[in-house]
N, C-alpha and C positions, 0 to 999 in steps of 0.2 A: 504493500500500500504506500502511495504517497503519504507525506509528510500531512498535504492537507487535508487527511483523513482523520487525522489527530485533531482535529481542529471543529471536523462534523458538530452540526446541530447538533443537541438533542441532551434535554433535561435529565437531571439525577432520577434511578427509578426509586430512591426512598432519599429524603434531606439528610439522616442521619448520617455520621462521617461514623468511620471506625473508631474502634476504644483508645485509647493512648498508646505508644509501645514505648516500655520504660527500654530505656538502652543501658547495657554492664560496659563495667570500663575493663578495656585490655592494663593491664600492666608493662606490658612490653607487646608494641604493633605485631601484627603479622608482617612478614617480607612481600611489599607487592610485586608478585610479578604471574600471578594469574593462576597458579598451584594452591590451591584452597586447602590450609592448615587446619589441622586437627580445630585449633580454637575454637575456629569457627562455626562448628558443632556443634560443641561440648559448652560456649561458655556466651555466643553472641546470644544477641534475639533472633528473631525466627518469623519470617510472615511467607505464607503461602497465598495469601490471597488475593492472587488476580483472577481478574474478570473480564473475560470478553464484551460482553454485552449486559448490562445487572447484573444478575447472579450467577450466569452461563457459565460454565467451565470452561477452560481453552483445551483445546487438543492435546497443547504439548505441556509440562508440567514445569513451572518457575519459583525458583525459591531464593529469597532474599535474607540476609544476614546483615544485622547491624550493632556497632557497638561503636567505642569511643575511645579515645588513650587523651595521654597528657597534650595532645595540642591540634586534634584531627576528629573529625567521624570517619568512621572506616563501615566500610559497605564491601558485600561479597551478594554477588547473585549467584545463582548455577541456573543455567537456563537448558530443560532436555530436551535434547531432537530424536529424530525416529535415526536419522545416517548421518554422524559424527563426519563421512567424507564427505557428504553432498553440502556441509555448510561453506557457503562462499564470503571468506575473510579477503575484503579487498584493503589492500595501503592506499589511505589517502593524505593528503596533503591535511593539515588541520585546519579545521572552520570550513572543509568542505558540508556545503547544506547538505551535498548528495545522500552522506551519512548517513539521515536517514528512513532512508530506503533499503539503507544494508540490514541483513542479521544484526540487531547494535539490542541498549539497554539507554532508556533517557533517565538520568535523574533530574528531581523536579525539589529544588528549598527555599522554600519561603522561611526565611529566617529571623524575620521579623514574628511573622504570625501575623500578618497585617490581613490576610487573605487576599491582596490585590497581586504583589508583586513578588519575583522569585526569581532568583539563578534557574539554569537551564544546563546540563552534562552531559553528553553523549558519550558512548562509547563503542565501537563495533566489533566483530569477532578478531578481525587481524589488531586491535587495540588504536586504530585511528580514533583521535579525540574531535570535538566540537565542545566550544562553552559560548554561552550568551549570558550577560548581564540581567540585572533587573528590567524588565521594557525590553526581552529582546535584542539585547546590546550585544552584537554580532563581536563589535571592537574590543569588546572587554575577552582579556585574555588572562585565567587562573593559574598560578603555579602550585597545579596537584596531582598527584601520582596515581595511576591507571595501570590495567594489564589484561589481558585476556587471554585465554587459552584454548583448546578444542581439549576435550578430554575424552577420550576413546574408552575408557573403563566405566565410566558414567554412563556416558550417551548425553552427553552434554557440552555447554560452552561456558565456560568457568568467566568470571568477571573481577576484579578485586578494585577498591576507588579508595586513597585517603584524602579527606578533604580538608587540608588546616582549617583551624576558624578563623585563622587571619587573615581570609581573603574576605571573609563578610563582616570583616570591623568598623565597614566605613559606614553602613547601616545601623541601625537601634534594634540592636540583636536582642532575640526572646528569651526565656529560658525553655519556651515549646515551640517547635519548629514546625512546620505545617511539609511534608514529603509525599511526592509521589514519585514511582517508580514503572516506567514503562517499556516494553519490552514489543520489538519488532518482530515476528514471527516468521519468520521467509519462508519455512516448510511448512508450515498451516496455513499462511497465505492472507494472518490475519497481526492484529495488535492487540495488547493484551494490557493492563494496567492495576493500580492496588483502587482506580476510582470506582465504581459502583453508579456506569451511569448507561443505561440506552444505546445509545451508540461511542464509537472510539472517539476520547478527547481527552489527550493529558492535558491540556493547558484549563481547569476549570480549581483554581486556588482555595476555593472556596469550600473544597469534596476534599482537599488533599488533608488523608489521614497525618495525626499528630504525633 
């Protein structure tokens, strides 16, 4: 799906946003480089719950890991497909919009909590990045650590993100963060997200679980 599928009409099927998810702090980060460490398991938080359309299940199964260290949020998806060879990880140049269109995963933080405005993160299977500013801000460029992997023992495509907080200092940062997490589908042939709405649209800040 294009990009502007993300974008589709169409109203939340219930107002209620998901419960909170308390995040555990790492002691000592995991190493990003797309190899999903034991911790992640045994000690992150844990959300499964995307949704194609309301309540719909997706075809392919998406799990998301989140926790925190001394200067960062640190994020792990595993995203499963049916053929670990048929995923196409293309290299792009960074702030290609192309992006996505690829196999990728968006992340979505409002860190205010304001529900209007929000960073924007992309990242695809070969590990090409995209970041946008609050508004969209194509120009705004983060310095934060990404990685992706194929994983053949899985049946999946591993993802790892750490995100300092000092790229969102320049905002009136919350102590609750408003996140969504959306994931491109290329072998299902759909998009998939943690919102809870009708049709595909990460960009609706206002749904984005806490």
């Amino acid at each position: 799906p294009l990009d502007r599928d993300k974008f589709a009409a169409g109203d939340a099927e219930a107002p209620a946003v998901p419960p909170d998810l308390a995040l555990p702090r790492f002691d000592e980060a995991p190493v990003v480089d797309g190899a999903l460490e034991t911790c992640w398991f045994e000690r992150a938080a844990k959300t499964d719950a995307f949704f194609l359309r309301g309540r719909e299940p997706p075809a392919n199964r998406t799990e998301a890991y989140l926790a925190y260290d001394a200067g960062a949020l640190c994020l792990a998806v595993r995203a499963f497909v049916p053929d670990v060879t048929a995923v196409p990880a293309q290299a792009r140049e960074r702030d290609t919009l192309a992006i996505h269109s690829d196999e990728c995963i968006e992340v979505f933080l409002d860190t205010t909590f304001g529900r209007e405005r929000y960073f924007h993160l992309t990242m695809n299977a070969a590990g090409a990045r995209t970041d946008m500013g609050p508004g969209r801000l194509i120009a705004w460029n983060g310095e934060w650590q990404g990685a992706a992997k194929l994983n053949a023992e899985a049946s999946s495509v591993d993802y790892e993100f750490r995100l300092p907080f000092a790229l969102f200092t320049d905002l009136n940062l919350s102590h609750r963060w408003g996140l969504n997490i959306g994931r491109n589908d290329r072998a299902a042939g759909n998009v998939v997200s943690l919102i809870r709405a009708r049709e595909p649209n990460f960009h609706l800040p206002g749904l984005f679980p806490a």
